[in-house]
C-alpha positions as a printed Julia matrix, in Angstrom:
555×3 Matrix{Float64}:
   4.54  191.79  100.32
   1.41  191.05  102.28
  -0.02  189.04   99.72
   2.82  187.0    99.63
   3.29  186.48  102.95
  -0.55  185.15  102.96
   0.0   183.17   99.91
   3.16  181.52  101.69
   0.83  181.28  105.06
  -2.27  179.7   103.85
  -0.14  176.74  101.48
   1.49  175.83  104.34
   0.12  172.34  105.58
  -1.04  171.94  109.06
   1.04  170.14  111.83
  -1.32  167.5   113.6
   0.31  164.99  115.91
   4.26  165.59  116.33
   6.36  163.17  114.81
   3.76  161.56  112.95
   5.63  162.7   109.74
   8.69  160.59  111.33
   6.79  157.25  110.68
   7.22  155.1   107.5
   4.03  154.68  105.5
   4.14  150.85  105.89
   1.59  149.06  107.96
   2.02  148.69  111.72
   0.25  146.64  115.08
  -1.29  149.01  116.96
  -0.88  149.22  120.71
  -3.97  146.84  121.65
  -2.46  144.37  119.18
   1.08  144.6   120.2
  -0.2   143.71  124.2
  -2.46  140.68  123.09
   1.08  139.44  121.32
   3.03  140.03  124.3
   0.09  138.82  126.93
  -0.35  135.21  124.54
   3.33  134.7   124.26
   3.85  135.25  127.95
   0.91  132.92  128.64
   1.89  130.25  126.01
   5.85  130.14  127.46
   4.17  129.79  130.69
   1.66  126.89  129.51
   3.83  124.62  126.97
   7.33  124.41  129.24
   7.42  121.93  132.01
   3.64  121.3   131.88
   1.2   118.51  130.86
  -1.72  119.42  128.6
  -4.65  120.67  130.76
  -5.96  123.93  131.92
  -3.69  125.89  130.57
  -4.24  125.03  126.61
  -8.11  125.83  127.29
  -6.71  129.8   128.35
  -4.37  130.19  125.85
  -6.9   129.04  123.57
  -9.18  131.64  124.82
  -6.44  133.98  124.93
  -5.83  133.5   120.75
  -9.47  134.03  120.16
  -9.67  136.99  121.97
  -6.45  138.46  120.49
  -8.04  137.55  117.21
 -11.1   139.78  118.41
  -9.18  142.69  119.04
  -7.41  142.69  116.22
 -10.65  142.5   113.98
 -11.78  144.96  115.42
  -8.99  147.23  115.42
  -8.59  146.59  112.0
 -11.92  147.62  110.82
 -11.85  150.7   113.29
  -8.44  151.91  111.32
 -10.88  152.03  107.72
 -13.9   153.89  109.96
 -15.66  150.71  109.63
 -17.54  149.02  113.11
 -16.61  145.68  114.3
 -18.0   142.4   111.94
 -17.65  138.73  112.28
 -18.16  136.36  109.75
 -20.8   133.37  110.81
 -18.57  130.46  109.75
 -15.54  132.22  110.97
 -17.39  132.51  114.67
 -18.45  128.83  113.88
 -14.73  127.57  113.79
 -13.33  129.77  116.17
 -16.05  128.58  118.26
 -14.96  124.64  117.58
 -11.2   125.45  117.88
 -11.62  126.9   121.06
 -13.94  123.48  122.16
 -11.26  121.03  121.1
  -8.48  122.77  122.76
 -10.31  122.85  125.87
 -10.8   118.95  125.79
  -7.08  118.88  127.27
  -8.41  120.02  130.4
 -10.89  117.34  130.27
  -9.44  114.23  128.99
  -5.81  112.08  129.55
  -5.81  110.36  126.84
  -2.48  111.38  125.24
  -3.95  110.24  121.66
  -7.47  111.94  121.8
  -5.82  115.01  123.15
  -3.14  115.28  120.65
  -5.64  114.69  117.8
  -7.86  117.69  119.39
  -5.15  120.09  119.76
  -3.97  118.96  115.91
  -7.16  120.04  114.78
  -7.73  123.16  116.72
  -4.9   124.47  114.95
  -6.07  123.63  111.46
  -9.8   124.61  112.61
  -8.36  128.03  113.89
  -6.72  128.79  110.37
 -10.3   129.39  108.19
 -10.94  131.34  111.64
  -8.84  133.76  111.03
  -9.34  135.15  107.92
 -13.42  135.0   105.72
 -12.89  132.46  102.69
 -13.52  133.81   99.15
 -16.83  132.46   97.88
 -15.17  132.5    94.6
 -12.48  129.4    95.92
 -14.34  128.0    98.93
 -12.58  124.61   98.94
  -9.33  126.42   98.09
  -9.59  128.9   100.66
 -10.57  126.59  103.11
  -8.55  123.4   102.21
  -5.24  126.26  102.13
  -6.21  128.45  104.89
  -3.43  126.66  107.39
  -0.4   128.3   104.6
  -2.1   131.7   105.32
  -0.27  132.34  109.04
   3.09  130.22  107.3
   3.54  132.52  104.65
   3.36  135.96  106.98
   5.82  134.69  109.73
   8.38  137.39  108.35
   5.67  139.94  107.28
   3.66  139.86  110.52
   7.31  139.82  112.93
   7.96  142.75  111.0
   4.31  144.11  111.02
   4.85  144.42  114.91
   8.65  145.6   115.07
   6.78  148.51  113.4
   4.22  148.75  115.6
   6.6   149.23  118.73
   8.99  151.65  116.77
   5.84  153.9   115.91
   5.08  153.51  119.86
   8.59  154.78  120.63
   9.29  157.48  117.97
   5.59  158.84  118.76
   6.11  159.15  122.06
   9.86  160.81  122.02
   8.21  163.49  119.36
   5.56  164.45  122.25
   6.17  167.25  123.71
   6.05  166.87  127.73
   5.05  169.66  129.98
   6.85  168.25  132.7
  10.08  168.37  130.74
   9.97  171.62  130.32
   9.73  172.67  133.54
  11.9   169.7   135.45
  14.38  168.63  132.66
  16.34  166.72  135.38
  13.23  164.48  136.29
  12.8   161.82  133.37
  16.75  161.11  132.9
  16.86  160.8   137.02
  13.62  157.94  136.9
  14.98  156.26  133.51
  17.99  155.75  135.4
  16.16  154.51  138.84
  14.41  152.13  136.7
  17.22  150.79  134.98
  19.44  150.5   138.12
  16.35  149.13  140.16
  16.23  146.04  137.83
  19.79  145.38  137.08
  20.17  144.79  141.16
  16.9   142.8   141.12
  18.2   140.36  138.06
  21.37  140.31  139.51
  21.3   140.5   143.62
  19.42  137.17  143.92
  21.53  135.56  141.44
  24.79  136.31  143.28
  23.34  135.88  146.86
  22.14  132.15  145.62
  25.55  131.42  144.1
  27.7   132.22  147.44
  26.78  131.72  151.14
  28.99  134.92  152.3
  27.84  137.2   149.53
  24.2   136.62  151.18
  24.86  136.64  155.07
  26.59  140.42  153.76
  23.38  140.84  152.24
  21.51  139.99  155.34
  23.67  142.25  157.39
  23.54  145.47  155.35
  19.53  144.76  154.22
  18.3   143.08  157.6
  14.96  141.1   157.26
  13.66  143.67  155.11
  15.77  142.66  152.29
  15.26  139.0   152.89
  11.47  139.28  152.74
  12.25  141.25  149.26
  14.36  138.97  148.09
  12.68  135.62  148.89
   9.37  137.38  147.26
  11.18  138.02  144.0
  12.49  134.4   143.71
   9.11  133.19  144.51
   8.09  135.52  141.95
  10.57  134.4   139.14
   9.79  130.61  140.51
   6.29  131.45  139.49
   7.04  132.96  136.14
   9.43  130.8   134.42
  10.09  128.01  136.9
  13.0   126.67  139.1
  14.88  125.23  137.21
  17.23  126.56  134.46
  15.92  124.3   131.89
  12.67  125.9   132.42
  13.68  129.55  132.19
  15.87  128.65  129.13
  13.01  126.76  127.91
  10.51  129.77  128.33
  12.21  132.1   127.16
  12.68  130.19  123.77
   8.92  129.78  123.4
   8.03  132.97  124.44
  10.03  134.16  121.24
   8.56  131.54  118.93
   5.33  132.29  120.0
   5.17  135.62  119.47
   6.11  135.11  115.66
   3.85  132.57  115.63
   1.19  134.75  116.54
   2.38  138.05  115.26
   1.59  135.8   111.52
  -1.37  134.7   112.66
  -3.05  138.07  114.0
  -1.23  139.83  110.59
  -3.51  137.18  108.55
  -6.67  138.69  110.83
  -5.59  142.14  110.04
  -5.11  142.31  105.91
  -8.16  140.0   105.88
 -10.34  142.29  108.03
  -9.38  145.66  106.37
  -9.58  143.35  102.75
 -12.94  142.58  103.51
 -13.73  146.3   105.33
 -12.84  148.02  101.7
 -15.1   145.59   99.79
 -17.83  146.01  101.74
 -17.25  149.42  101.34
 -16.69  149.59   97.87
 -19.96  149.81   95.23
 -20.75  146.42   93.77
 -19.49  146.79   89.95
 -20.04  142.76   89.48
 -22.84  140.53   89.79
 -23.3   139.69   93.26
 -23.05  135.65   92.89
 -20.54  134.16   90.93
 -21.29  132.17   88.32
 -20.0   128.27   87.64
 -17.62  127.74   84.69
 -18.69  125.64   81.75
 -18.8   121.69   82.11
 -16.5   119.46   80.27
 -18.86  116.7    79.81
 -21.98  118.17   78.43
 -23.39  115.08   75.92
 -25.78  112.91   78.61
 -23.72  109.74   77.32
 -20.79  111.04   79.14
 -21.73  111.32   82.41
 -25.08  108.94   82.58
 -22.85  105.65   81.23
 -19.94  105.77   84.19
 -22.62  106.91   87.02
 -25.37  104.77   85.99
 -22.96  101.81   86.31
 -21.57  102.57   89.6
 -24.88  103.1    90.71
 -25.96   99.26   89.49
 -22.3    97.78   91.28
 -23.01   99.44   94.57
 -26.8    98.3    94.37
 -25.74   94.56   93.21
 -23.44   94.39   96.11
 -25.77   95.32   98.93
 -28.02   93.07   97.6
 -25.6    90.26   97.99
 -25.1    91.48  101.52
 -28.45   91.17  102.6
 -29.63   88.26  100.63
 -25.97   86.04  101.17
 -26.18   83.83  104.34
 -24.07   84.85  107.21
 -20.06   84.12  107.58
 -20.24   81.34  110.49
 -21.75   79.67  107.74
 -20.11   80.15  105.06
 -17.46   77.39  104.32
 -13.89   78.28  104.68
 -14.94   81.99  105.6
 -14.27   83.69  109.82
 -15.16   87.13  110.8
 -11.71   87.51  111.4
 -10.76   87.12  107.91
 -14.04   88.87  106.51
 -13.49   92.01  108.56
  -9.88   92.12  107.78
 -10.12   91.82  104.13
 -13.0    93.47  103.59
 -13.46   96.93  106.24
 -10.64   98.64  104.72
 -11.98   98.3   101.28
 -15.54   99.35  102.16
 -14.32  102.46  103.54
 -12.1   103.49  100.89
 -15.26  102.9    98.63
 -16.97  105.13  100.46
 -14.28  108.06  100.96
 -14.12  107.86   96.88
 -17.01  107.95   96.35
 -16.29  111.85   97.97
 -13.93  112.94   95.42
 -16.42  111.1    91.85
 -19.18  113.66   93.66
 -16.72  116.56   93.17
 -15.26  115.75   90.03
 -19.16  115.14   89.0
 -19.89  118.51   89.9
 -17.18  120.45   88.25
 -17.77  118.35   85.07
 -21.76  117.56   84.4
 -24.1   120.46   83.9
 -25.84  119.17   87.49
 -29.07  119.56   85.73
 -31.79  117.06   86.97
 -30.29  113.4    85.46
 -27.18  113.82   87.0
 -28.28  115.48   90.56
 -30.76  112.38   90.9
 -27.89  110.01   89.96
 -25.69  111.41   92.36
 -28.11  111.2    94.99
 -28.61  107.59   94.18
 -25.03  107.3    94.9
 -25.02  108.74   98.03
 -27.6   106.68   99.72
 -26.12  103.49   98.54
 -22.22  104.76   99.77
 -24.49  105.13  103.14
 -25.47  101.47  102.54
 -21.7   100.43  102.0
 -21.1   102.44  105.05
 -23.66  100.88  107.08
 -21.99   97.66  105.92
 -18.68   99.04  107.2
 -20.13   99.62  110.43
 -21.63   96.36  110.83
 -18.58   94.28  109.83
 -17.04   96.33  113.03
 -19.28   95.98  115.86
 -19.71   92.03  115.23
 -16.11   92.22  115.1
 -16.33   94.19  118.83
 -18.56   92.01  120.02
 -16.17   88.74  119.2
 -12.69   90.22  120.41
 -13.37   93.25  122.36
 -13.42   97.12  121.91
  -9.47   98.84  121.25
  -8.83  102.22  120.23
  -8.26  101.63  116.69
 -11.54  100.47  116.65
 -12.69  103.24  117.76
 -11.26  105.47  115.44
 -12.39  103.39  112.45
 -15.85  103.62  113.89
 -15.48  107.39  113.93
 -14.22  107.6   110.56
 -17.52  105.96  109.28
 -19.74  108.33  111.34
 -17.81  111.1   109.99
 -18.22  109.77  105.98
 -21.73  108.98  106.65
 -22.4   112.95  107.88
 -20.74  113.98  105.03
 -22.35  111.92  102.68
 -25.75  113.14  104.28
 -24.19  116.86  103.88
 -23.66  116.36   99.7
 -27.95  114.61   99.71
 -28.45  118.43  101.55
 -26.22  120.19   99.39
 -27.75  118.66   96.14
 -31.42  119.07   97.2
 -30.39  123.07   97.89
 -28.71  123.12   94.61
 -29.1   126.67   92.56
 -28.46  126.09   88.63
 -25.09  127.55   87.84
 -24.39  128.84   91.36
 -21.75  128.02   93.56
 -22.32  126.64   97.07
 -19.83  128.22   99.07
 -21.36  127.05  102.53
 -20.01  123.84  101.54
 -16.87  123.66  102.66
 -17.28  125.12  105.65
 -20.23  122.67  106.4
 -17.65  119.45  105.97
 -15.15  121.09  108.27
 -17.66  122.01  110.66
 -18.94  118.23  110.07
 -15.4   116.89  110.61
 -14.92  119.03  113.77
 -18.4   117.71  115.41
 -17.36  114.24  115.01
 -14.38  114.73  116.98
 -15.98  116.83  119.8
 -18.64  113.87  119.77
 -15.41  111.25  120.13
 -14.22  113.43  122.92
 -17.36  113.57  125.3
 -17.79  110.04  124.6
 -14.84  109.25  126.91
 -13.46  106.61  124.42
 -10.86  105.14  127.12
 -13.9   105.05  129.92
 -15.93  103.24  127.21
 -12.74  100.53  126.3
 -12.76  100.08  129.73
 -16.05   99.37  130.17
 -16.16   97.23  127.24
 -13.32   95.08  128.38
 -14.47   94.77  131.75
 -17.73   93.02  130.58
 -16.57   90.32  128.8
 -15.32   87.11  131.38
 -11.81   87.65  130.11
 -10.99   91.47  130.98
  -7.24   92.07  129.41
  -5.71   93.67  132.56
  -2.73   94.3   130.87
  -4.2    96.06  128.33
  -6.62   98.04  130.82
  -3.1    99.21  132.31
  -2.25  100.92  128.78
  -5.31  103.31  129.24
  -5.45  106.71  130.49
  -6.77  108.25  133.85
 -10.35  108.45  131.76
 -10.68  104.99  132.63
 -10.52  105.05  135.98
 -14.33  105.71  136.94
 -15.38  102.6   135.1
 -12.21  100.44  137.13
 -13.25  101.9   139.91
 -17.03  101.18  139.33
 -16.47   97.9   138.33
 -14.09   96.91  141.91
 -17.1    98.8   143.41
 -19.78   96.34  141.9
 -17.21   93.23  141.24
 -14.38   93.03  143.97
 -12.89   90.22  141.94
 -13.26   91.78  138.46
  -9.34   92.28  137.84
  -8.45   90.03  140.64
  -5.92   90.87  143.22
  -4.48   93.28  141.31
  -6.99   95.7   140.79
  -5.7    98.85  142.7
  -2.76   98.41  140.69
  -4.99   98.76  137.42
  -6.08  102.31  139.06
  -2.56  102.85  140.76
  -1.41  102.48  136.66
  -4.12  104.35  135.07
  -3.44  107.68  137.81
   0.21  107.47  136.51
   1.38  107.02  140.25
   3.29  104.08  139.65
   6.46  104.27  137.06
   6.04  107.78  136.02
   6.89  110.49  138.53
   4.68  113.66  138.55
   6.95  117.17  137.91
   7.17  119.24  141.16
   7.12  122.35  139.0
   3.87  121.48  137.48
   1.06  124.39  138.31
  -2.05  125.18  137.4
  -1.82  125.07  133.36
  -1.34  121.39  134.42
  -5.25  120.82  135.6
  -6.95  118.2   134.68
 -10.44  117.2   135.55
  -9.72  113.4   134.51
  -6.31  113.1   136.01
  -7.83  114.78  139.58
 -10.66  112.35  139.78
  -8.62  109.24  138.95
  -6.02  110.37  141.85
  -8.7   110.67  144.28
 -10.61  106.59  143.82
  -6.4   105.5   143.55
  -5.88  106.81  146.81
  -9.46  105.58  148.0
  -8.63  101.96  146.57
  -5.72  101.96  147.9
  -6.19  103.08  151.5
  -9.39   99.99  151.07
  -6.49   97.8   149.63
  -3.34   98.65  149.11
  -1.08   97.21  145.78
   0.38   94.35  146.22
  -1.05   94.04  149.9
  -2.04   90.82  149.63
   1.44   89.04  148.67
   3.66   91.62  148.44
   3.49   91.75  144.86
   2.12   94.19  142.29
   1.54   94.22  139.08
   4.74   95.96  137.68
   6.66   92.79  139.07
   4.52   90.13  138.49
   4.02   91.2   134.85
């Protein structure tokens, strides 16, 4: 009887943490994860409603990274693994953080929206380390990663908080044992404490009687507490009902949103914890697949001719005589039928380099060919560019031109990228720092755009010709307003009598009202400096001072 009784007593499997055995074997947040959710959805409800893009998308920015962070490292932790990062993951983290902050920088509604656009597709290949088996795919498809967890990762943390709860009702509590009435007596203090404090304010608001009772029972202690929770729900989610509606809606969205995004971090992380950990059973770098055109014919014919057309024309460029004198041929006309064309030349030239290198051997012929075709698409580039600023120099600098320009720079980098790429070139070997290199590329070019100050620079532009468009120095953001401001400075007469209107226009002071409820997520270095020479301008010389017009009227 002993023995069995030691038999039954030593098969018997050891009780570790009560009500563990409650929990579902499915994967669940844990607690640090679960606050950074709650902490960047409060923060983004607070940020998006009733506010214009400033401060507040550089610190929910920050906020994302650093819920990315902990989640990284939790997830490695989990596996017994220490905390990782991947360099091209820290490199667009790094970038998507920098292009969201340009909000608090910059006005300009159309740079800003571009930077935020591409801080969310930079912050994709940031969240999870792309395969160097698919680089292109992983990167190009990395945005569908967070999209196709939004039900996954909401349910990922509905787990986590249920694992929370059931954990912490399976504890066993010393103080329950020996006061059972305590913990039912402060649940229901709690609950009672803020049903009064959600509803007390409400009611006293809605009825002048209801609060003079109030007043009378509670004296001034209660209307201290009760003006410092409205204040503190003003703060929160605003004063108006739109807002707290408003808030509330994209505090919920944004916690799915980034429940999916920190669920991609997670089963990426612990992914790439169990490879590392795993032996290597493989060879360690994988190997390219087997070209389709592998008779020199078949790829020397079609590159060796675009080669001689792109060589032929550039001759032609620098050997024709200029347009002015060509008969029946104006910049106008050469620039508009012939930019577009030049830079579609050159972005195609893009996609024959890739199809080139899935389908040539990429021995030495066909590297050398496609080099040759690089530095010419730089020549038809250069071309591009060149068309452009005569163009800018004739009828003045816009934002479209602008972009265009940028759009050259940007081909030009990445045709210098492929020359780099093809010089580093390892014989059936992939190059999986590739990708990552063009979207890094792509990402410089528009954090170069934004510290140029494009608007400041239009500005500038159009003030130094003799016929400055005022009107269309009124369409520009508050970036503009140093160079206005400079340019009354230097040149009182510069815009005429109506130049504190151009800066009353560019602050936004005049036919757009600025939101009461705006706060700090608001902030904005550009917007702060333009109020300040509007109000010095104007206190100099009012709008419309000097015949009682302005420029809204007389336009």
């Amino acid at each position: 009887m002993s023995t069995t009784m030691s038999t039954t007593t030593s098969t018997t499997p050891p009780i570790t943490t009560p009500g563990r055995d409650l929990l579902p074997h499915a994967p669940a947040a844990p607690l640090p994860v679960l606050l950074a959710v709650v902490v960047v959805a409060a923060l983004a409800a607070r940020v998006v409603v009733g506010e214009r893009p400033g401060l507040g998308a550089a610190v929910l920015a920050l906020a994302v990274a650093a819920a990315v962070v902990v989640t990284r490292r939790a997830a490695r932790s989990s596996v017994g693994l220490g905390s990782r990062r991947s360099g091209w993951q820290l490199v667009h983290g790094s970038a998507a953080v920098l292009l969201a902050s340009s909000a608090a920088l910059r006005d300009a509604g159309w740079l800003v929206t571009l930077d935020l656009f591409a801080a969310l597709l930079l912050g994709a290949p940031a969240l999870a380390p792309a395969s160097a088996q698919r680089a292109w795919t992983a990167v190009l498809a990395a945005p569908l990663g967070p999209l196709t967890r939004l039900g996954s990762g909401t349910a990922w943390a509905v787990r986590g908080v249920r694992h929370r709860l059931l954990l912490r009702a399976a504890r066993p509590r010393r103080s329950a044992r020996r006061w059972p009435w305590l913990a039912p007596t402060l649940r229901a203090a709690a609950l009672t404490a803020v049903v009064l404090v959600v509803f007390t304010p409400l009611l006293a608001s809605a009825d002048t009687r209801f609060a003079s009772l109030l007043d009378g029972i509670t004296g001034s202690t209660g209307a201290w507490l009760a003006h410092a929770l409205s204040e503190l729900f003003g703060a929160v989610l605003g004063s108006q009902p739109a807002l707290v509606v408003g808030r509330i809606v994209v505090f919920g969205v944004a916690a799915v949103a980034i429940c999916a995004a920190l669920r991609t971090t997670w089963d990426a992380a612990r992914d790439a914890a169990h490879r590392s950990a795993a032996p290597l059973t493989g060879p360690a770098r994988a190997r390219r697949p087997r070209p389709a055109l592998t008779r020199r014919v078949e790829w020397l014919l079609p590159l060796a001719a675009l080669d001689a057309l792109f060589a032929v024309f550039l001759l032609v460029r620098l050997t024709a005589p200029d347009v002015a004198q060509t008969p029946g041929a104006t910049l106008a006309g050469q620039v508009h039928a012939g930019f577009a064309q030049l830079v579609i030349a050159t972005a195609l030239v893009l996609a024959v380099v890739a199809l080139a290198v899935r389908w040539t051997p990429m021995t030495v012929g066909p590297r050398a060919a496609l080099a040759l075709l690089c530095v010419l698409s730089l020549g038809l580039d250069a071309a591009a560019l060149a068309d452009l600023s005569a163009y800018v120099d004739a009828y003045g600098l816009t934002r479209l031109r602008v972009g265009v320009a940028v759009i050259c720079a940007g081909l030009a980098a990445l045709l210098v990228l492929l020359l780099v790429a093809g010089a580093r070139w390892q014989r059936r070997r992939r190059q999986p720092w590739v990708p990552h290199a063009a979207v890094t590329v792509a990402a410089a070019c528009l954090l170069g755009l934004t510290l140029a100050d494009p608007d400041a620079a239009i500005a500038r532009a159009q003030l130094a010709r003799p016929d400055a468009d005022v009107w269309y120095l009124t369409t520009l953001s508050a970036d503009a307003a140093p160079a206005v401001a400079d340019a009354l400075h230097t040149r009182p007469d510069a815009l005429g009598r109506f130049g504190p209107c151009v800066l009353a226009h560019l602050t936004g002071s005049i036919g757009t009202a600025q939101d009461d409820d705006e706060g700090w997520p608001s902030a904005n270095v550009a917007r702060t400096r333009a109020a300040h020479l509007a109000s010095t301008a104007a206190s100099a010389a009012p709008c419309g001072a000097a015949d009682g017009t302005s420029l809204t009227t007389s336009r």
